[in-house]
Rosetta silent file (secondary structure, phi, psi, omega in degrees, C-alpha in Angstrom):
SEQUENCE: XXXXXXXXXXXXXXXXXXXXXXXXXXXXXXXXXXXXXXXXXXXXXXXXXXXXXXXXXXXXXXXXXXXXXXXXXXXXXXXXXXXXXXXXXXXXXXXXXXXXXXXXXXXXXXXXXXXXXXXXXXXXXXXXXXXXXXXXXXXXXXXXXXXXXX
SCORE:     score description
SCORE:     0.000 S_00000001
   1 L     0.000  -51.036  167.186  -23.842  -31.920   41.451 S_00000001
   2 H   -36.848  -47.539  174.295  -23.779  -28.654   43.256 S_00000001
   3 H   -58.658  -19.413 -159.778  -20.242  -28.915   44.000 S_00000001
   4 H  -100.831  -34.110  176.204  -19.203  -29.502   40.596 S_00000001
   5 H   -64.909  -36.906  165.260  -21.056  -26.335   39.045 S_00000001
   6 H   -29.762  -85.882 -156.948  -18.351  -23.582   40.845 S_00000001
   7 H   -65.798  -42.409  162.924  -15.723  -24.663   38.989 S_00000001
   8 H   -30.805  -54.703 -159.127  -17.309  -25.452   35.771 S_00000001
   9 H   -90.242  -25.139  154.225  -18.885  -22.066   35.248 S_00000001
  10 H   -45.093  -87.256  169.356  -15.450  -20.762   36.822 S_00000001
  11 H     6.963  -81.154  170.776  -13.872  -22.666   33.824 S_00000001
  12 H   -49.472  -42.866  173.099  -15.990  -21.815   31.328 S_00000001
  13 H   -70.634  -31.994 -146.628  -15.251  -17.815   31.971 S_00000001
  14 H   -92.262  -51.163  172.312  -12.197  -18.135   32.622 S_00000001
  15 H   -48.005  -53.821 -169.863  -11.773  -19.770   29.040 S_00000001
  16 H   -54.330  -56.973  168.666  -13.987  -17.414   27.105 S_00000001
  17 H   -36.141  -40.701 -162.636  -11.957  -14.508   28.813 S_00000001
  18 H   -94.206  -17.458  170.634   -8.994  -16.103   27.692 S_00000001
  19 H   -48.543  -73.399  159.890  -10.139  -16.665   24.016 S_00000001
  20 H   -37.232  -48.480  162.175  -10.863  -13.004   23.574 S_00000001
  21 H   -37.931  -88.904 -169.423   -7.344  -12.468   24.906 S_00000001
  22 H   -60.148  -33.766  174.398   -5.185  -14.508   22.621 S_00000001
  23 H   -68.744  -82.193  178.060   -7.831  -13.589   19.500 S_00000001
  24 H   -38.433   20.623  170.428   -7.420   -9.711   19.864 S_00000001
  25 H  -102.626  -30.667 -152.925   -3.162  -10.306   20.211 S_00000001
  26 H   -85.758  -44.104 -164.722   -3.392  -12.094   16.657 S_00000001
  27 L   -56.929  -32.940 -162.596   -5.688   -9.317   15.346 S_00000001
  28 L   -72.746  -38.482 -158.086   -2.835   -6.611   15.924 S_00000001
  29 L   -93.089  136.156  143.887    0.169   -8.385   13.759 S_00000001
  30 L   -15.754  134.530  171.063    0.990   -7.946   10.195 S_00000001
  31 L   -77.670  139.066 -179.657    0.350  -10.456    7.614 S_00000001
  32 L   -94.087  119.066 -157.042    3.230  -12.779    6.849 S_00000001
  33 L   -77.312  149.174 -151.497    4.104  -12.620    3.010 S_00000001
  34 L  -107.563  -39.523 -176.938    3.669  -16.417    1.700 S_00000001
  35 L   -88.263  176.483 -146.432    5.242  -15.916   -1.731 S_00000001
  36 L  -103.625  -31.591 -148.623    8.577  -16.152   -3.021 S_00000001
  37 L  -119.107    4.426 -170.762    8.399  -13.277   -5.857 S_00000001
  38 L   -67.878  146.647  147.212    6.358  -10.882   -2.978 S_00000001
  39 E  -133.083  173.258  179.737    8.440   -7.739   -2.939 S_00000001
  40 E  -103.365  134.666 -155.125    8.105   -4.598   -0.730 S_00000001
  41 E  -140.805  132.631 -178.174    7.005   -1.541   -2.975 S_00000001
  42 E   -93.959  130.851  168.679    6.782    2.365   -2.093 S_00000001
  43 E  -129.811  114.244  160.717    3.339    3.914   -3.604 S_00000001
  44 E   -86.261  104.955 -153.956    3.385    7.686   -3.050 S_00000001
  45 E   -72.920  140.694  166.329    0.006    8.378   -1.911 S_00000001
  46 E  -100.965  -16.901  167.407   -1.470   11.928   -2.941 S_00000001
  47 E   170.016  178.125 -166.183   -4.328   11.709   -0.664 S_00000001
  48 E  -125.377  124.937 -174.573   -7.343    9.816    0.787 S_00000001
  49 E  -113.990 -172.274 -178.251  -11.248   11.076    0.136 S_00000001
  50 L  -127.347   11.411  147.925  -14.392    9.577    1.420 S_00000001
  51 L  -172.184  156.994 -172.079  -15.693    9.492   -1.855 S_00000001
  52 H   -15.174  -52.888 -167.797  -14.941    8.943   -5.323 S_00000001
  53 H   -75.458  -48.380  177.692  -16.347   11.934   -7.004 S_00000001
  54 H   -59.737  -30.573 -169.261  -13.735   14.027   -4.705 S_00000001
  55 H   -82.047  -43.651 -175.149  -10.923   11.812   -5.555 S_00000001
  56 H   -70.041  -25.351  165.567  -11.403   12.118   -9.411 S_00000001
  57 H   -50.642  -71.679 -141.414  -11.853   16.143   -9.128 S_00000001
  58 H   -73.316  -17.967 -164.505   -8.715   16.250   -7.149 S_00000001
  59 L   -90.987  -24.464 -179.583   -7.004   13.760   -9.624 S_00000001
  60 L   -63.804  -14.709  167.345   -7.521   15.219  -12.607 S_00000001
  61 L   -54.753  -14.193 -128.580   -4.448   17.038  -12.983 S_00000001
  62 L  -140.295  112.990 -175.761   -2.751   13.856  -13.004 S_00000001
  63 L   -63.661  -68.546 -176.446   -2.128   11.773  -16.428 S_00000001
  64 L  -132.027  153.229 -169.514   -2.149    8.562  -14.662 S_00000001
  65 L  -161.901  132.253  152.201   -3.045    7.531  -11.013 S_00000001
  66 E   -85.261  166.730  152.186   -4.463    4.291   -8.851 S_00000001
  67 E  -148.280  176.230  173.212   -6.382    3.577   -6.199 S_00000001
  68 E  -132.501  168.302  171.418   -7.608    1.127   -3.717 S_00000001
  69 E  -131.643  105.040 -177.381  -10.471    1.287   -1.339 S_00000001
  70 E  -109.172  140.951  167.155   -9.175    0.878    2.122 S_00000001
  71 L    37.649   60.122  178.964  -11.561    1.251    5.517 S_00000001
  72 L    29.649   25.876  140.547  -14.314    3.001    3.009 S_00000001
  73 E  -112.258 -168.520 -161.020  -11.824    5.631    1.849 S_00000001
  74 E  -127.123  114.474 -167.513  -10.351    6.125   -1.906 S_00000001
  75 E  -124.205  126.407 -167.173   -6.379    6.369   -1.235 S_00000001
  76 E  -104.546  137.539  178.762   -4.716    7.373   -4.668 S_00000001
  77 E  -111.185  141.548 -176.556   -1.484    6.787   -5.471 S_00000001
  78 E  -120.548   18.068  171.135    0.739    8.961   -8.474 S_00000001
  79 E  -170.326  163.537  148.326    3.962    6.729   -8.490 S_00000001
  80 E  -137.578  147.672 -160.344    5.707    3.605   -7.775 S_00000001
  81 E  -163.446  144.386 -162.088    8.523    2.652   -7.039 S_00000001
  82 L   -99.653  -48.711 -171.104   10.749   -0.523   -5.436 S_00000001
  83 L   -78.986  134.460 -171.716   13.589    1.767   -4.457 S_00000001
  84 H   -70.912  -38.573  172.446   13.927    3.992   -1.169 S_00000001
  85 H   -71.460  -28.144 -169.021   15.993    6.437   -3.113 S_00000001
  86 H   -70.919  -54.392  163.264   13.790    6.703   -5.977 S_00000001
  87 H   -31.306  -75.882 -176.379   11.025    7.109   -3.546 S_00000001
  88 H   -37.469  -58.383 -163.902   12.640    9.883   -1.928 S_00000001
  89 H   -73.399  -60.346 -123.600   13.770   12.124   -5.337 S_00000001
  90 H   -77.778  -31.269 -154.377    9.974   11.278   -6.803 S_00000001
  91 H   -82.664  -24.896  175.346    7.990   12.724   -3.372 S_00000001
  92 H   -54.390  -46.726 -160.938   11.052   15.717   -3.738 S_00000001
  93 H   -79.105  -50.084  165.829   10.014   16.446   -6.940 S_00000001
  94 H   -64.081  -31.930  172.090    6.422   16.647   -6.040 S_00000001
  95 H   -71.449    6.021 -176.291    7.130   18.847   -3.211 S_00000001
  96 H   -99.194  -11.891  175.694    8.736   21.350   -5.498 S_00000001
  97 H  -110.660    1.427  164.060    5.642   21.819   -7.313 S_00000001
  98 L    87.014   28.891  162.195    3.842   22.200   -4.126 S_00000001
  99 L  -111.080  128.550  172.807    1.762   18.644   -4.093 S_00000001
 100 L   -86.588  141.976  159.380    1.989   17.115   -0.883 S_00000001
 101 L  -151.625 -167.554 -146.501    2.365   13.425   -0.668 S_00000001
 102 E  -150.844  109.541  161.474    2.704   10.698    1.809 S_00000001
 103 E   -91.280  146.794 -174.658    4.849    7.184    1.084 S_00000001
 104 E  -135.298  136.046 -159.280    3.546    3.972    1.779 S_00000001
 105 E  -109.651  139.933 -176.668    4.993    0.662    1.885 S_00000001
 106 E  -125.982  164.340  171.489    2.814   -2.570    0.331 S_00000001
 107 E  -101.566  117.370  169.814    3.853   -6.139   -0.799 S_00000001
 108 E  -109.957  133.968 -170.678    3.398   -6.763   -4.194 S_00000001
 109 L  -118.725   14.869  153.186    3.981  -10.577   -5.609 S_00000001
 110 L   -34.719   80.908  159.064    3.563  -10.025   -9.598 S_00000001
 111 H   -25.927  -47.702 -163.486    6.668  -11.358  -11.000 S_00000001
 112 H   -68.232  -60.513 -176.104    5.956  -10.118  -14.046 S_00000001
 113 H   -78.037  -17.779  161.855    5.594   -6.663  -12.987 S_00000001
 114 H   -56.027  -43.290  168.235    8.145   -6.441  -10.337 S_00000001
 115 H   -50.502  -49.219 -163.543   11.105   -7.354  -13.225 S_00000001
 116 H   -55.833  -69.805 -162.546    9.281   -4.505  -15.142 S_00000001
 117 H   -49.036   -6.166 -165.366    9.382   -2.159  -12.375 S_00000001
 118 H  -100.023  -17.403  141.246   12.871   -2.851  -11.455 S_00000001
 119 H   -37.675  -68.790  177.511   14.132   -1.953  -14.907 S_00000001
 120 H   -46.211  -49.261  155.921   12.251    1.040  -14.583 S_00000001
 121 H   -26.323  -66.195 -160.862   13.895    1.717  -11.499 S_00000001
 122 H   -86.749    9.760  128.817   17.610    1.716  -12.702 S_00000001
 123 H   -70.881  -61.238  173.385   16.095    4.490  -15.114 S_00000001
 124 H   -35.530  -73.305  172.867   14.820    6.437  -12.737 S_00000001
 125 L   -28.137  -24.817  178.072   17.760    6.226  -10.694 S_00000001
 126 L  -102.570    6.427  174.138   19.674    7.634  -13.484 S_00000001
 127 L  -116.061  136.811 -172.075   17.582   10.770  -14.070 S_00000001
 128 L  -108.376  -25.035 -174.260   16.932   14.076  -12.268 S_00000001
 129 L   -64.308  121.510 -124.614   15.028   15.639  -14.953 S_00000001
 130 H  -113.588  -58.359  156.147   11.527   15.712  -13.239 S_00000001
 131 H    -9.320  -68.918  178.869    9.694   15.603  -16.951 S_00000001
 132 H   -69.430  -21.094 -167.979   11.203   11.924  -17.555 S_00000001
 133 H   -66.525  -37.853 -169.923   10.947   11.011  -14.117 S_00000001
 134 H   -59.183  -86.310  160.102    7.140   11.980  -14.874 S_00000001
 135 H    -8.968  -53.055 -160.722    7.132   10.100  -18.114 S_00000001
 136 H   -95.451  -29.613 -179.572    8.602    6.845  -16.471 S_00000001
 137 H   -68.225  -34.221  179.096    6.055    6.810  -13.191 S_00000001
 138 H   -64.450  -10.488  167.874    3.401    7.252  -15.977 S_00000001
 139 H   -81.290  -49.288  175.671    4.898    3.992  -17.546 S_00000001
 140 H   -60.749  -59.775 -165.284    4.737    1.886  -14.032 S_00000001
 141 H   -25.414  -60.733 -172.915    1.409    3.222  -13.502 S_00000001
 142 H   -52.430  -38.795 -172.912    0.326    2.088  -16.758 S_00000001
 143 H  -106.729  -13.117  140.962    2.129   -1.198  -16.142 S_00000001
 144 H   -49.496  -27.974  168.779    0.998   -1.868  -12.940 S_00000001
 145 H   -72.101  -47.840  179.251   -2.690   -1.503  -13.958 S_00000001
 146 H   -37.492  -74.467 -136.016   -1.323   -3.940  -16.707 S_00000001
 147 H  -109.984   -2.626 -163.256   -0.073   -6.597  -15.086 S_00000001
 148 H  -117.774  -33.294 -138.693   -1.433   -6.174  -10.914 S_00000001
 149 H  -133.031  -25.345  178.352   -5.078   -4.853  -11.425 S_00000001
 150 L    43.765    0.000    0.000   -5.681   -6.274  -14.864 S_00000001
């Protein structure tokens, strides 16, 4: 019996050790999107508080805005947008008024509201005037709350 307990409790460590391994490699990777209609979506974040009551002070300026609550802070977003360019002129436009913001990219798999948004999109694209551009992120906003957050 004696002989047999090395290598068992060898084993046994050697496994657990190896468990721990292969779980923390898994932990690290991205999630792999499942649906068909998933698309990858820019939300230009205006910031992240560490509590509510700061985020709605800071927000109020702001006709329409989301948020989520990631890792117990409140990260607000003031646009969306499917397009890289669109992205680009919307975070431009806020830096001309001197709001900082930050793009971020998430997978959203609404059907419904990705056709909307993509419509919206080939308006945006076809406007510089930072009023409509305003006007149409306050329409995704609106319709993302619609149709993603219900």
């Amino acid at each position: 019996m004696k002989k047999y307990l090395f290598p068992i409790v060898v084993s046994l460590c050697l496994g657990i050790f190896m468990s721990f391994v292969i779980i923390h490699q898994y932990e690290s990777l991205d999630g792999i999107t499942v649906s068909n209609e998933a698309k990858k979506i820019y939300f230009i974040q205006r910031g992240s508080y560490a509590e509510k009551n700061n985020m709605e002070e800071d927000m109020k300026n702001f006709k329409n805005y989301i948020f989520n609550v990631e890792d117990n802070m409140y990260h607000a977003y003031i646009a969306l947008t499917s397009s890289k360019e669109n992205s680009n002129k919307i975070m431009e436009m806020y830096k001309s008024q001197n709001i900082e913001t930050i793009e971020k990219e998430k997978i959203v798999d609404n059907s419904e509201f990705i056709e909307v948004l993509n419509q919206y999109d080939r308006l945006l694209s076809k406007t510089d005037d930072s009023e409509t551009i305003k006007t149409i992120i306050n329409q995704i906003l609106s319709k993302y709350e619609e149709y993603v957050n219900g």
